[in-house]
ZABA-76755 format. One record per atom (N, C-alpha, C): residue number from 1; residue in three letters; atom name; x, y, z. Coordinates in nm, 4 decimals. Each point is the difference from the previous one (the first is absolute). Layout:
@k = NUM; r = Ala; a = CA; x = X; y = Y; z = Z
...
end
This chain:
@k = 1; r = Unk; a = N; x = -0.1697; y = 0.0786; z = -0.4740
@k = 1; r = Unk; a = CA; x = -0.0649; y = -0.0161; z = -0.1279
@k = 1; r = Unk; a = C; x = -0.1018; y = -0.1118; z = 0.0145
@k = 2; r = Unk; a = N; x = -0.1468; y = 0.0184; z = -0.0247
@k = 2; r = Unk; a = CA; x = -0.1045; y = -0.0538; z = 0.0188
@k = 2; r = Unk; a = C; x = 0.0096; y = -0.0824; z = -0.1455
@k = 3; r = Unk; a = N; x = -0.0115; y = -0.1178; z = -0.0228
@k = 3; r = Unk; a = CA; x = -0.0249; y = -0.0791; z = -0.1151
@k = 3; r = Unk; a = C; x = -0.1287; y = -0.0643; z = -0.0312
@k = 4; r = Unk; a = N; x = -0.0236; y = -0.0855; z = -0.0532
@k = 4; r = Unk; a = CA; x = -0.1304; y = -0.0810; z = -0.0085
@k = 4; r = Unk; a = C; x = 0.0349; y = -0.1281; z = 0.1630
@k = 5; r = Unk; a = N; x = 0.1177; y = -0.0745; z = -0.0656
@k = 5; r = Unk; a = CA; x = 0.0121; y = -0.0711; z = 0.1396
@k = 5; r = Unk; a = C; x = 0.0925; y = 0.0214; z = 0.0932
@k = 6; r = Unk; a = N; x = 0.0959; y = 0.1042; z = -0.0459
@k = 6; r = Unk; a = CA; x = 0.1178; y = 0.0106; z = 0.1374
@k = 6; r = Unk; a = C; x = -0.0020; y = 0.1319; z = 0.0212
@k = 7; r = Unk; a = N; x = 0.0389; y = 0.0628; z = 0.1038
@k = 7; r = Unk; a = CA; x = 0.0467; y = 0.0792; z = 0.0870
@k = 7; r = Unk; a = C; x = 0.1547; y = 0.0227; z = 0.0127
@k = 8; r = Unk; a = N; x = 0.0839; y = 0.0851; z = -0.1207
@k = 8; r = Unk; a = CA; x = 0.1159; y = -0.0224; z = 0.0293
@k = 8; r = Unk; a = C; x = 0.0568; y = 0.1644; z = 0.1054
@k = 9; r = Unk; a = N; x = 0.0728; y = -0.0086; z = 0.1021
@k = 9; r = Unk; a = CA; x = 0.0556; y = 0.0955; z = 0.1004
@k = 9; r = Unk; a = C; x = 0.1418; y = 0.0358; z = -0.1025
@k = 10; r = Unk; a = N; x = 0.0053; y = 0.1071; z = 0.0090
@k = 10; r = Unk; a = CA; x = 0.1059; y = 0.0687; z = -0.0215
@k = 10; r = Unk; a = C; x = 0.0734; y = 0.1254; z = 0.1137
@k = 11; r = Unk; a = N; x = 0.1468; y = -0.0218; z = 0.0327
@k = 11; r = Unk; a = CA; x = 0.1025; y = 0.1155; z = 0.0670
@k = 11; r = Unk; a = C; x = 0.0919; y = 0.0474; z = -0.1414
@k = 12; r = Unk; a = N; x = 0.0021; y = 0.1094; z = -0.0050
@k = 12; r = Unk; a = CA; x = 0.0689; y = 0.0525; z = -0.0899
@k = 12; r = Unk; a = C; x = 0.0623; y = 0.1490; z = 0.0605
@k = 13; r = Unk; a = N; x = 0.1547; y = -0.0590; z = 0.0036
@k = 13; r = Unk; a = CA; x = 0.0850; y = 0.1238; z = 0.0865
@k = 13; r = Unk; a = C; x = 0.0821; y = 0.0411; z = -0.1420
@k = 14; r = Unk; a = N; x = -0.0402; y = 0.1264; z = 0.0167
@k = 14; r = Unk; a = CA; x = 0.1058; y = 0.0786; z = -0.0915
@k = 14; r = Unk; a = C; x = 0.0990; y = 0.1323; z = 0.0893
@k = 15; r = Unk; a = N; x = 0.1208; y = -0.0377; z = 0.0038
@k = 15; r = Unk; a = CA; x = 0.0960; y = 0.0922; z = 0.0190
@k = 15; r = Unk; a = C; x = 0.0551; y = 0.0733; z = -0.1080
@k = 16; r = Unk; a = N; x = 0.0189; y = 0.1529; z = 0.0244
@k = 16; r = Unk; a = CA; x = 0.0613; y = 0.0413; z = -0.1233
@k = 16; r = Unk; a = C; x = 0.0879; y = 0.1036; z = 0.1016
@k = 17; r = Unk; a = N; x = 0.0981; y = 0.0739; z = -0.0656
@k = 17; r = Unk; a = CA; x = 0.1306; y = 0.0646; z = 0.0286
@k = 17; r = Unk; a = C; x = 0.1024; y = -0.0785; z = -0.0274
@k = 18; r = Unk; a = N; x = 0.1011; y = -0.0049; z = 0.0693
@k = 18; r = Unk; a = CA; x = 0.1206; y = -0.0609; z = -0.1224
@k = 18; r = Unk; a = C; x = -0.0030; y = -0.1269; z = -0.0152
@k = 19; r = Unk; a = N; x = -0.0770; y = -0.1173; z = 0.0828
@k = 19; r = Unk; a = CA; x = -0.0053; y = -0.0886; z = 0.0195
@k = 19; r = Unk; a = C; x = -0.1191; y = -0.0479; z = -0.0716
@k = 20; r = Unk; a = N; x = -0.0379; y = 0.0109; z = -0.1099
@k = 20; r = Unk; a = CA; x = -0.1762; y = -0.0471; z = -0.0155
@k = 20; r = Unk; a = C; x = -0.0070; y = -0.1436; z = -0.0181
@k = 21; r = Unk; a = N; x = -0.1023; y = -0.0132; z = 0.0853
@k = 21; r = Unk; a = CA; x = -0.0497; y = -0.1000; z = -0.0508
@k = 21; r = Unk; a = C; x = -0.1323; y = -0.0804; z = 0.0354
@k = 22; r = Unk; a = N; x = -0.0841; y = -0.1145; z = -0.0952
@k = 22; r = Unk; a = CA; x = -0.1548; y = -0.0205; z = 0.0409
@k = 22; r = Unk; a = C; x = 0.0561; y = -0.1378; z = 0.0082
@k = 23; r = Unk; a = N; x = -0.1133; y = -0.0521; z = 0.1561
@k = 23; r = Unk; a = CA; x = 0.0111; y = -0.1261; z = 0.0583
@k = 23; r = Unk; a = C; x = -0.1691; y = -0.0645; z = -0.0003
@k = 24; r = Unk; a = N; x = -0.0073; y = -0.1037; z = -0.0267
@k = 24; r = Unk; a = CA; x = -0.1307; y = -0.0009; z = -0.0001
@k = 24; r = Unk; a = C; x = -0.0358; y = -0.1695; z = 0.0339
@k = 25; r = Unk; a = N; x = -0.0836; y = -0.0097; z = 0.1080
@k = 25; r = Unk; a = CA; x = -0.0557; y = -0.0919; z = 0.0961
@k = 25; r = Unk; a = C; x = -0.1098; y = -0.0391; z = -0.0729
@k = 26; r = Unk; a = N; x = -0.0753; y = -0.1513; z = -0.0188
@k = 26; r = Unk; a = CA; x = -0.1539; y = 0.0209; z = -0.0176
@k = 26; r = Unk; a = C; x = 0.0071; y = -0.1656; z = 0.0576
@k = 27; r = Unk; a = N; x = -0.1670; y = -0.0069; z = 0.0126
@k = 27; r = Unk; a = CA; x = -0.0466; y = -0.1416; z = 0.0291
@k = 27; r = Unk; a = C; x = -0.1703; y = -0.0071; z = -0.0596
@k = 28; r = Unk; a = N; x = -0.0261; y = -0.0848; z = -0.0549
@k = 28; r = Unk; a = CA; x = -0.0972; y = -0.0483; z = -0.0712
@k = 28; r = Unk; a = C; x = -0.0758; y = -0.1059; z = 0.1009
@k = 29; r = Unk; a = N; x = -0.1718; y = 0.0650; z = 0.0154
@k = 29; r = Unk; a = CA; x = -0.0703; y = -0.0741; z = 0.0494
@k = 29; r = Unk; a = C; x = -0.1434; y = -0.0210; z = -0.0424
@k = 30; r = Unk; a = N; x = -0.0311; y = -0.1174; z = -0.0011
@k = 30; r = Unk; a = CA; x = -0.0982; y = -0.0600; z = -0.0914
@k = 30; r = Unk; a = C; x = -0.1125; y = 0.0561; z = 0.1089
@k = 31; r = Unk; a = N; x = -0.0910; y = 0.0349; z = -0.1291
@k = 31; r = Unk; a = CA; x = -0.1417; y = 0.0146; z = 0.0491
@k = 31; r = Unk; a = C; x = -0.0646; y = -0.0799; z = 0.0252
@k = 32; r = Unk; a = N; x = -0.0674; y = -0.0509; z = 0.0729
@k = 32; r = Unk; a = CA; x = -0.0863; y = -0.1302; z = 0.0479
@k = 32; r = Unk; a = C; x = -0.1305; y = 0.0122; z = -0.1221
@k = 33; r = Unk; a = N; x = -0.0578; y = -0.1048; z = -0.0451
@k = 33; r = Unk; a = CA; x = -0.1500; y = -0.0039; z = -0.1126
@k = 33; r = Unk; a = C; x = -0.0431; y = 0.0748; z = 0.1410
@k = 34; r = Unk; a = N; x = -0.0206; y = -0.0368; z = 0.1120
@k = 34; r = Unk; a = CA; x = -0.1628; y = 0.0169; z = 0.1014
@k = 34; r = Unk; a = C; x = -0.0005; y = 0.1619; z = -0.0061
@k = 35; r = Unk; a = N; x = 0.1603; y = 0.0711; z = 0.0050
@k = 35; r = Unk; a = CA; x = 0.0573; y = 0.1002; z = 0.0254
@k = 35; r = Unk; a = C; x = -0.0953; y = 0.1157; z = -0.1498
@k = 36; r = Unk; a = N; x = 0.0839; y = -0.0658; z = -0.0781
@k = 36; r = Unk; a = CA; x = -0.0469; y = 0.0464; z = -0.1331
@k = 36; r = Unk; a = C; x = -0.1887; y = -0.0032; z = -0.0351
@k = 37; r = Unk; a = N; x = -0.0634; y = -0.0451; z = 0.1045
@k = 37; r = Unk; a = CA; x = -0.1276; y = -0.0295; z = -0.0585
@k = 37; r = Unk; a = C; x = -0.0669; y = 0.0319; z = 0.0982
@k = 38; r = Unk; a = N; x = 0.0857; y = 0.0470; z = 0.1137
@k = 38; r = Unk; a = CA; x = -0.0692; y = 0.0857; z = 0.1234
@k = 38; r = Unk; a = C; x = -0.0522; y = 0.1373; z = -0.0385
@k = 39; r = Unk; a = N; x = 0.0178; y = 0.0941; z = 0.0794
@k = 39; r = Unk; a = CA; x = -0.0297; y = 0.1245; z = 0.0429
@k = 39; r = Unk; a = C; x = 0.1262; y = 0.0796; z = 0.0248
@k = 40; r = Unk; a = N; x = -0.0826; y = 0.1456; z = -0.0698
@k = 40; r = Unk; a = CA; x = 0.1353; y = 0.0357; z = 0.0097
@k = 40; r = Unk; a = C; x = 0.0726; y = 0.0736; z = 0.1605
@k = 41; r = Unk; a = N; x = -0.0864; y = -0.0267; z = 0.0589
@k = 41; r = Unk; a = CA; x = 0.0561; y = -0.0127; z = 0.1319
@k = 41; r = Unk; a = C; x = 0.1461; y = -0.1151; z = 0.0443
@k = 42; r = Unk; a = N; x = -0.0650; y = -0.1011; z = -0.0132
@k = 42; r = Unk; a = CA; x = 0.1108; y = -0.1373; z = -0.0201
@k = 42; r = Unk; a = C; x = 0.1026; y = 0.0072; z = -0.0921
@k = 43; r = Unk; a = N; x = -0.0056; y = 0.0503; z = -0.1349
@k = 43; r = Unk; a = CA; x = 0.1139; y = 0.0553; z = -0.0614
@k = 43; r = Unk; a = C; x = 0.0797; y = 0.0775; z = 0.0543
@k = 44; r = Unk; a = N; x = -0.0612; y = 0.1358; z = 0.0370
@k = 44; r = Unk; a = CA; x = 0.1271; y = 0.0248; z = 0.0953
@k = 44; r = Unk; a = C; x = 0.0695; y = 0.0029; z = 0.1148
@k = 45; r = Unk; a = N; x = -0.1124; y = -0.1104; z = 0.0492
@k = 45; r = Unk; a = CA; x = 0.0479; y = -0.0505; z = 0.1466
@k = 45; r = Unk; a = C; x = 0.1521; y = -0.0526; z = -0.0321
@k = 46; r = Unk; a = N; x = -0.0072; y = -0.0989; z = -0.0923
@k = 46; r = Unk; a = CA; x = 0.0722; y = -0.1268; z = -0.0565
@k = 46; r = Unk; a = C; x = 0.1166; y = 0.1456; z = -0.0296
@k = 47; r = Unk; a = N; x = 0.0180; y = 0.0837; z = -0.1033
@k = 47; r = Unk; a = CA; x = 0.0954; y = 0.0859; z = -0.0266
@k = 47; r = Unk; a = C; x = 0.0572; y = 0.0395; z = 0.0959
@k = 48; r = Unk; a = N; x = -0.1139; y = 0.0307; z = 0.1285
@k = 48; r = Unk; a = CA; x = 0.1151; y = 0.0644; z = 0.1358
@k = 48; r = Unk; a = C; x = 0.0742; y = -0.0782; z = 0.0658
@k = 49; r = Unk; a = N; x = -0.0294; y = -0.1248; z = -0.0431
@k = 49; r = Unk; a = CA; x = 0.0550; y = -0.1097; z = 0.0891
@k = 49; r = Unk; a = C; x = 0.1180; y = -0.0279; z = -0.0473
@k = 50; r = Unk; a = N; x = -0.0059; y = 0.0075; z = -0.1884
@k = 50; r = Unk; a = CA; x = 0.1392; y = -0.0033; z = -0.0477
@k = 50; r = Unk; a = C; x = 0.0818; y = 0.0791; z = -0.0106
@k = 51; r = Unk; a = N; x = -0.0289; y = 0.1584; z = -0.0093
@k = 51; r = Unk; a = CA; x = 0.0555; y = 0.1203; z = 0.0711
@k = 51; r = Unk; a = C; x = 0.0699; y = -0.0611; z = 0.0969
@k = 52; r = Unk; a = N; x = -0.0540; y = 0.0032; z = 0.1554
@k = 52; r = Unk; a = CA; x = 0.0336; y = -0.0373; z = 0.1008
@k = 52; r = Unk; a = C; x = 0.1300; y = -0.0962; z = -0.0008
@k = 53; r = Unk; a = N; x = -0.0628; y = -0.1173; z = -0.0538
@k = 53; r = Unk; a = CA; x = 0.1171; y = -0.1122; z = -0.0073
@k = 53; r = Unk; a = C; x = 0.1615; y = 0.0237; z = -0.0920
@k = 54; r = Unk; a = N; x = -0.0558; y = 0.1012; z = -0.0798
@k = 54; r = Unk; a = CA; x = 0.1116; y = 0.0046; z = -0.0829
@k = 54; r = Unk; a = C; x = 0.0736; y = 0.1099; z = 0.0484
@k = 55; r = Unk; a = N; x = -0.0123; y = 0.1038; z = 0.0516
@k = 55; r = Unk; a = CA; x = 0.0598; y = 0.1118; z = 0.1582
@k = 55; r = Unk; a = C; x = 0.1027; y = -0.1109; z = 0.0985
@k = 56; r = Unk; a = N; x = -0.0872; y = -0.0610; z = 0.0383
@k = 56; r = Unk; a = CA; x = 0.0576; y = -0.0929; z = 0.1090
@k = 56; r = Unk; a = C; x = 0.1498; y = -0.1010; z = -0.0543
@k = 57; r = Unk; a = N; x = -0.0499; y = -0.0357; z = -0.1054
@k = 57; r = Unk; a = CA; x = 0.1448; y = -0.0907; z = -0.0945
@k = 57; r = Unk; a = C; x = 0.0666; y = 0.0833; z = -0.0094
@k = 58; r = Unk; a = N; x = -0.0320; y = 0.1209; z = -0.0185
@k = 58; r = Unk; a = CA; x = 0.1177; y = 0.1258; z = -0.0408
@k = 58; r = Unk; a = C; x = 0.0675; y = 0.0681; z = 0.1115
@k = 59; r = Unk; a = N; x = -0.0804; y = -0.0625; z = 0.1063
@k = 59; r = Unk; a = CA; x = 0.0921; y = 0.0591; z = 0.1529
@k = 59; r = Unk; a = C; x = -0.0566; y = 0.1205; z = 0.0078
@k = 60; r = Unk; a = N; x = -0.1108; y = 0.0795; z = -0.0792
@k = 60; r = Unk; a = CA; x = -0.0464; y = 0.1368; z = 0.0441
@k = 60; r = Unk; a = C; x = -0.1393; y = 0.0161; z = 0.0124
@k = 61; r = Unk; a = N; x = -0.0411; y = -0.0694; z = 0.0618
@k = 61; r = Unk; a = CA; x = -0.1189; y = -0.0617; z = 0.0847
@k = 61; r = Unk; a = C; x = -0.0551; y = 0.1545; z = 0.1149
@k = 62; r = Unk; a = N; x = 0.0617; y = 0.0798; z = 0.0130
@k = 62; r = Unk; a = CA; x = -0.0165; y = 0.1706; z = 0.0557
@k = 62; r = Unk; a = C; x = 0.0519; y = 0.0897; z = -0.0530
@k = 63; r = Unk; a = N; x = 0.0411; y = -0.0268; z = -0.1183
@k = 63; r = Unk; a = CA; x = 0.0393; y = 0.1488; z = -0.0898
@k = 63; r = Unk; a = C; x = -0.1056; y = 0.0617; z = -0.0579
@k = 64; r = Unk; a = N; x = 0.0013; y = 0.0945; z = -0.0656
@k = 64; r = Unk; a = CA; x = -0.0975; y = 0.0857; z = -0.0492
@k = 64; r = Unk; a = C; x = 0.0464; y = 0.0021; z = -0.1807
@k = 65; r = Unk; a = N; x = -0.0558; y = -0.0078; z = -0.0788
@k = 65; r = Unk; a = CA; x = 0.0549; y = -0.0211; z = -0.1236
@k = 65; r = Unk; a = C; x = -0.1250; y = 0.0458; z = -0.1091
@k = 66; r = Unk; a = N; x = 0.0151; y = 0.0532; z = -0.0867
@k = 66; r = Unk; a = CA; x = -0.0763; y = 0.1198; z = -0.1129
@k = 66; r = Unk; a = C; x = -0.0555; y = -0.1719; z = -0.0811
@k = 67; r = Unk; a = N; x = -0.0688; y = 0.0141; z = -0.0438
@k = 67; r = Unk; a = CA; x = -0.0946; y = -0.1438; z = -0.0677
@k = 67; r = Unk; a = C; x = -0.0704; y = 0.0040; z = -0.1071
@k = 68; r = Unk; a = N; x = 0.0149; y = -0.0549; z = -0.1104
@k = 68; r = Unk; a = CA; x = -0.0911; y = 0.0313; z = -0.0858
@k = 68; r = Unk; a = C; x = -0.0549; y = -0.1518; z = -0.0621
@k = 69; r = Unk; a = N; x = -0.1309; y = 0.0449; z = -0.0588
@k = 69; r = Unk; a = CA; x = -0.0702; y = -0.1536; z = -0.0500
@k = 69; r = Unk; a = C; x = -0.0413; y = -0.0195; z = -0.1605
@k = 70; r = Unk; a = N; x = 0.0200; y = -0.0785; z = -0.0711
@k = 70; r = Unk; a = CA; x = -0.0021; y = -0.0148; z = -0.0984
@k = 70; r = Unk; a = C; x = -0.1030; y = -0.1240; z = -0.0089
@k = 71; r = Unk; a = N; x = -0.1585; y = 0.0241; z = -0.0705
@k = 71; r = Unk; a = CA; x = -0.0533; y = -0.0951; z = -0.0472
@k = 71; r = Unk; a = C; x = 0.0723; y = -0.0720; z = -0.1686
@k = 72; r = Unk; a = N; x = 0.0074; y = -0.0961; z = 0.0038
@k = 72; r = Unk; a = CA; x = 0.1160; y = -0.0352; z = -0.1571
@k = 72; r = Unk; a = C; x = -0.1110; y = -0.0879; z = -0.0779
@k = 73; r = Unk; a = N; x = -0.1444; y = 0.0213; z = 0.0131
@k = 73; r = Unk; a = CA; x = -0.0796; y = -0.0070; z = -0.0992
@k = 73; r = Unk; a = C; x = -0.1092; y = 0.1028; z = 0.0358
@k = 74; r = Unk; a = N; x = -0.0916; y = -0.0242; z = -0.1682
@k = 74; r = Unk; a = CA; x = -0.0966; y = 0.1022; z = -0.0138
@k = 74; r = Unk; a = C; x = -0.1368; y = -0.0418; z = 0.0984
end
């Protein structure tokens, strides 16, 4: 989820069959001003990087995983 200043990552595991249940991981990372007032090249440099970093905390740093992006303003 893209904000004005943060970048928050979200994992969201949902199991269902007899066992259901949703687990859900996130980490919040601040957008830099230089970031925010760059290009939008550098924006999403900066996003892949927190992608990246936030894979790696999660130990799945080579998994393959379905992704979706949410800008959370107009």
């Amino acid at each position: 989820d893209l904000g004005g200043t943060n970048f928050r990552m979200l994992l969201v595991k949902i199991r269902s069959g007899k066992k259901r249940t949703v687990e859900m991981h996130n980490k919040i990372y601040a957008i830099p001003i230089e970031v925010m007032q760059g290009t939008g090249e550098e924006l999403f440099d900066h996003i892949v990087y927190c992608i990246s970093d936030f894979l790696d905390y999660m130990g799945m740093k080579n998994g393959r995983l379905p992704l979706g992006f949410t800008f959370s303003y107009p």
